[in-house]
N, C-alpha and C positions, 0 to 999 in steps of 0.2 A: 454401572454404565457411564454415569458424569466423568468420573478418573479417565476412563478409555476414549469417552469422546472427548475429550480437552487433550488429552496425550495426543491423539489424532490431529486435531485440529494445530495444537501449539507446533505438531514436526512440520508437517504442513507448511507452517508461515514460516517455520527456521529455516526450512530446506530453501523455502522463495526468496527467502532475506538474503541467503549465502548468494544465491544466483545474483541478485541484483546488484551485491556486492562485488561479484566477480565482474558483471558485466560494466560498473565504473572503472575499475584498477587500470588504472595505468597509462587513462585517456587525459588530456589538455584538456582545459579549458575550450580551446575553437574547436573542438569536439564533442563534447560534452554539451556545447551551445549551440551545436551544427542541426539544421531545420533541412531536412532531406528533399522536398517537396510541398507546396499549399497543402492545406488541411493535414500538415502531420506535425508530429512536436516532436523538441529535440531529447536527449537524453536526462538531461535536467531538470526538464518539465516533467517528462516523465514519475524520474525517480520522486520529486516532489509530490507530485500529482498523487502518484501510487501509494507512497507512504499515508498522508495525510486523510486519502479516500480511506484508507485499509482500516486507521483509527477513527475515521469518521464512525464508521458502521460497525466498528466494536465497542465503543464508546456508547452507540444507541441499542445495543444488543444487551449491553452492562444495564442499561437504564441510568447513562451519566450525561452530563452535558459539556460539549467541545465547541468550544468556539473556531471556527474555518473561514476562510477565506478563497473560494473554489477560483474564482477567478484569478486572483493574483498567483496561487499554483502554474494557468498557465500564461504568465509573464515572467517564470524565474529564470534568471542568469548569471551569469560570472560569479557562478561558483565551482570549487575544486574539487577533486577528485576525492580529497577526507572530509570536505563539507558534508557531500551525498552521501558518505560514509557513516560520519555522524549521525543521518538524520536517518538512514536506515538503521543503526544500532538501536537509536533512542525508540524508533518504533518500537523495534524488538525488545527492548527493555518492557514496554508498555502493556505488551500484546498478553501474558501471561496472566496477571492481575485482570484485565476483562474478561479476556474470552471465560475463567472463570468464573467471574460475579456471572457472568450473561446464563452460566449451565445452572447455576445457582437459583438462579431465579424463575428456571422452568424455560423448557425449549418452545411452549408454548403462550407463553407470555407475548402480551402485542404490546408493538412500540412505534411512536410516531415521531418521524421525525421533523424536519422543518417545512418538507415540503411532500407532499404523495401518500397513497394509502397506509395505513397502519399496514405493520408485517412481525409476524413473530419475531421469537427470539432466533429459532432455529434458520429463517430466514434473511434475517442478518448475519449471521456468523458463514454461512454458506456463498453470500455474496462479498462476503469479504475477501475470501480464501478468493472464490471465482476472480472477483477482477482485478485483485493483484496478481494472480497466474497470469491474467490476462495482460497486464501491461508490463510481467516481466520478461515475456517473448516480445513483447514490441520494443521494449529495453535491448536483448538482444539482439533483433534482427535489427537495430539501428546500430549497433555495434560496428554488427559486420560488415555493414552499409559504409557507414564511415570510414569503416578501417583499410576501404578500399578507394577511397574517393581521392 
């Protein structure tokens, strides 16, 4: 069952990573740094944001330690369309090597991390997938947003 839930989980975050990827291609920078309305962020925070979170909680899922910086996520800018590319590869380079250790070590396993209740394994890895889906539709519906503006 670990093979089949790790094969699950790793298409999962490839199929998200391709999305996120597609949804940078081919956008400027004054797009990519484009802030639609108060309380929303632009596409670069985003992909930042999303990345960074996705390794957060597979990193505490693994039972490893990442250093982050949540805040300065949302002040990043003027960067290119193969920066955010980079930095989605490199998750994806990353993602493989945890989400195993994390199955490895029992989907039961509790883990704490810097702030908030202990949470299994299995509940790490689930909110991982969860809220990078989650902020790859906000990736693209800012896309679309933009590409009309």
């Amino acid at each position: 069952m670990s093979d089949a839930l790790a094969d699950a989980i790793l298409g999962e975050l490839a199929l998200l990573h391709e999305r996120l990827s597609q949804a940078v291609d081919g956008l400027d920078g004054s797009r990519l740094d484009q802030v639609l309305a108060a309380e929303t962020n632009s596409i670069t925070v985003l992909v930042t944001h999303t990345c960074q979170s996705e390794l957060d909680w597979l990193h505490l899922a693994a039972g490893r330690a990442m250093q982050r910086d949540r805040d300065a996520e949302f002040k990043t800018t003027g960067r290119s369309t193969a920066d955010l590319r980079a930095t989605i590869e490199r998750t994806a380079s990353l993602v493989p090597d945890l989400v195993r250790a994390a199955i490895t070590a029992g989907l039961g396993a509790m883990r704490r991390g810097r702030s908030g209740p202990e949470r299994t394994v299995a509940f790490c890895l689930e909110h991982a997938v969860k809220h990078t889906a989650e902020h790859v539709g906000q990736v693209e519906l800012t896309r679309q947003l933009v590409m009309r503006s």
